[in-house]
Backbone as numpy.savetxt, mean C-alpha at the origin, in Angstrom:
# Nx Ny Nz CAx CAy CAz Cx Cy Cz
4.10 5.81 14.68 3.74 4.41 14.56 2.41 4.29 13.83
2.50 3.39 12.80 1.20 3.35 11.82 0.20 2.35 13.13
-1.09 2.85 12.62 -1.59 2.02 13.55 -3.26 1.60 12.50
-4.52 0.96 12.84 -5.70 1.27 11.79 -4.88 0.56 10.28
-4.40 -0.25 10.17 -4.01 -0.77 9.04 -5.35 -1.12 8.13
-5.36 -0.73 6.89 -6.68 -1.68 6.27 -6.54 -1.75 4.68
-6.98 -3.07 4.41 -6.32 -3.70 3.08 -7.25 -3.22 1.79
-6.25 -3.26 0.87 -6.13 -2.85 -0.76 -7.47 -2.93 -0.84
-8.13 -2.37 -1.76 -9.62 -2.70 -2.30 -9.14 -3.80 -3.25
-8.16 -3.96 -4.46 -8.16 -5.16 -5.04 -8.07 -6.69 -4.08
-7.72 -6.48 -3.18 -7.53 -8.06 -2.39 -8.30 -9.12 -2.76
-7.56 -10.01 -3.04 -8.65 -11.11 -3.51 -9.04 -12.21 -2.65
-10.20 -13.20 -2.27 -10.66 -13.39 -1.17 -9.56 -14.88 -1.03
-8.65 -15.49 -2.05 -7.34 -15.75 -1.25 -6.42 -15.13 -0.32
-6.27 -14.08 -0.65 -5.52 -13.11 -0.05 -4.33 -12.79 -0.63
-4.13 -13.29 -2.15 -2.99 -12.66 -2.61 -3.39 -11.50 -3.50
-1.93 -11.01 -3.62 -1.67 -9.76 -4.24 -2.35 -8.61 -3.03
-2.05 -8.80 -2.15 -2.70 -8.02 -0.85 -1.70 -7.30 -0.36
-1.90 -5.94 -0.36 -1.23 -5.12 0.56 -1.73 -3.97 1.68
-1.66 -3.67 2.57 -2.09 -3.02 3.80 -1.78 -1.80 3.61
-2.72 -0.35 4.10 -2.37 0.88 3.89 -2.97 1.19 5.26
-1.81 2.45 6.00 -2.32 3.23 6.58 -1.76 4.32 6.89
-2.17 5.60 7.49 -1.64 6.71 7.41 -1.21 6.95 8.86
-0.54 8.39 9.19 -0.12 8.66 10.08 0.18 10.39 9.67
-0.55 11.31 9.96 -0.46 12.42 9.91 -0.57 12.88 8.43
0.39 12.92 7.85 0.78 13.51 6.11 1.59 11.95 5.90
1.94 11.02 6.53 2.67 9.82 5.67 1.70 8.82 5.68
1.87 8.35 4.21 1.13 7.26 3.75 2.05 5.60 3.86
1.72 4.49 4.61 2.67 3.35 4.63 1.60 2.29 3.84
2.58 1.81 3.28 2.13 0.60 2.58 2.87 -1.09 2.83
2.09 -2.25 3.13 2.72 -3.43 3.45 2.03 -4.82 2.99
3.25 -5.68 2.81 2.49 -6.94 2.09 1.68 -7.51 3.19
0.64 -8.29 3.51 -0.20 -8.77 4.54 0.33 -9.86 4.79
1.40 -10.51 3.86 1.87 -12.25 3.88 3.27 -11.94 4.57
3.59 -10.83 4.65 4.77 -10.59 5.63 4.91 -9.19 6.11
4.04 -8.86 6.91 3.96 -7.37 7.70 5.13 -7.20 8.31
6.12 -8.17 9.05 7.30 -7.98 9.97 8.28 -7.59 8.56
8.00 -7.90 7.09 9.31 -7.52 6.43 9.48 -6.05 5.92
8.78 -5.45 6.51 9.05 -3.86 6.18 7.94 -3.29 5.50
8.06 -1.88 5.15 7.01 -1.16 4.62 7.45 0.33 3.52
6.57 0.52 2.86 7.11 1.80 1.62 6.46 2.88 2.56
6.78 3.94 2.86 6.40 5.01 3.05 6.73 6.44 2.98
5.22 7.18 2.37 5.22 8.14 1.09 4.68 9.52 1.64
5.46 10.02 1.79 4.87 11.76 1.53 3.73 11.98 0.60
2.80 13.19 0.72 1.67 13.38 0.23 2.02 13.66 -1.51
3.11 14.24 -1.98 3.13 14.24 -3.03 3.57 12.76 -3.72
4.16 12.01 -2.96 5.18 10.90 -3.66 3.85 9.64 -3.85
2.93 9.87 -2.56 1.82 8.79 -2.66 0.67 9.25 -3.67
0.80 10.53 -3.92 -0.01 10.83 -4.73 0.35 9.98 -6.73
1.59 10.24 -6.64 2.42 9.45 -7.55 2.10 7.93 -8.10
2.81 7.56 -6.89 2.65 5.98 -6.39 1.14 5.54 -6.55
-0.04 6.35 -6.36 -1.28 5.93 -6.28 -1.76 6.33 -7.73
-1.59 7.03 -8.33 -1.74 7.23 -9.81 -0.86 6.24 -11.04
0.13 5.90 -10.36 0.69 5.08 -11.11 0.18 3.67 -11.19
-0.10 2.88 -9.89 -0.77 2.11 -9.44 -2.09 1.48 -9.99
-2.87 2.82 -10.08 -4.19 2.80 -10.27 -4.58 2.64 -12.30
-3.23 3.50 -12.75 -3.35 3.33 -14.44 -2.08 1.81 -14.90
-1.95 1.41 -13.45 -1.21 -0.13 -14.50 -0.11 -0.25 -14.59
0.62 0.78 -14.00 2.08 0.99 -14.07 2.62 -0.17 -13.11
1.86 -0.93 -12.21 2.76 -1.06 -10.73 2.23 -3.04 -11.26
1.63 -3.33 -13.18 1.30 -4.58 -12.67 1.98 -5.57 -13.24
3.18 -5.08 -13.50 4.75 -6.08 -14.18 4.44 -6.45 -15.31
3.30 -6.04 -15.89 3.40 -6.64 -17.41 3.81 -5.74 -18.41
């Protein structure tokens, strides 16, 4: 059970484009803050390593 949830460094002080990270041993979970009850991505150390590199160079911003 993820527990210590704590939000994106981009969050903006509306609160969109906000998503929640927290860990749990070796898994990384990720969740929207505008609907925490609708589920969550969660990543093995290599796959978040991925996911967070991709993320971070622009891949993850639909344009």
């Amino acid at each position: 059970m993820y527990q210590n949830w704590r939000k994106g460094s981009r969050t903006t002080a509306t609160g969109a484009d906000c998503v929640e990270i927290a860990r749990d041993g070796a898994l990384t979970a990720v969740r929207d803050t505008k609907n925490r009850a609708g589920g969550l991505l969660e990543f093995g150390p290599r796959e978040w390593a991925r996911f967070a590199d991709g993320a971070k160079g622009g891949a993850l911003d639909g344009r």
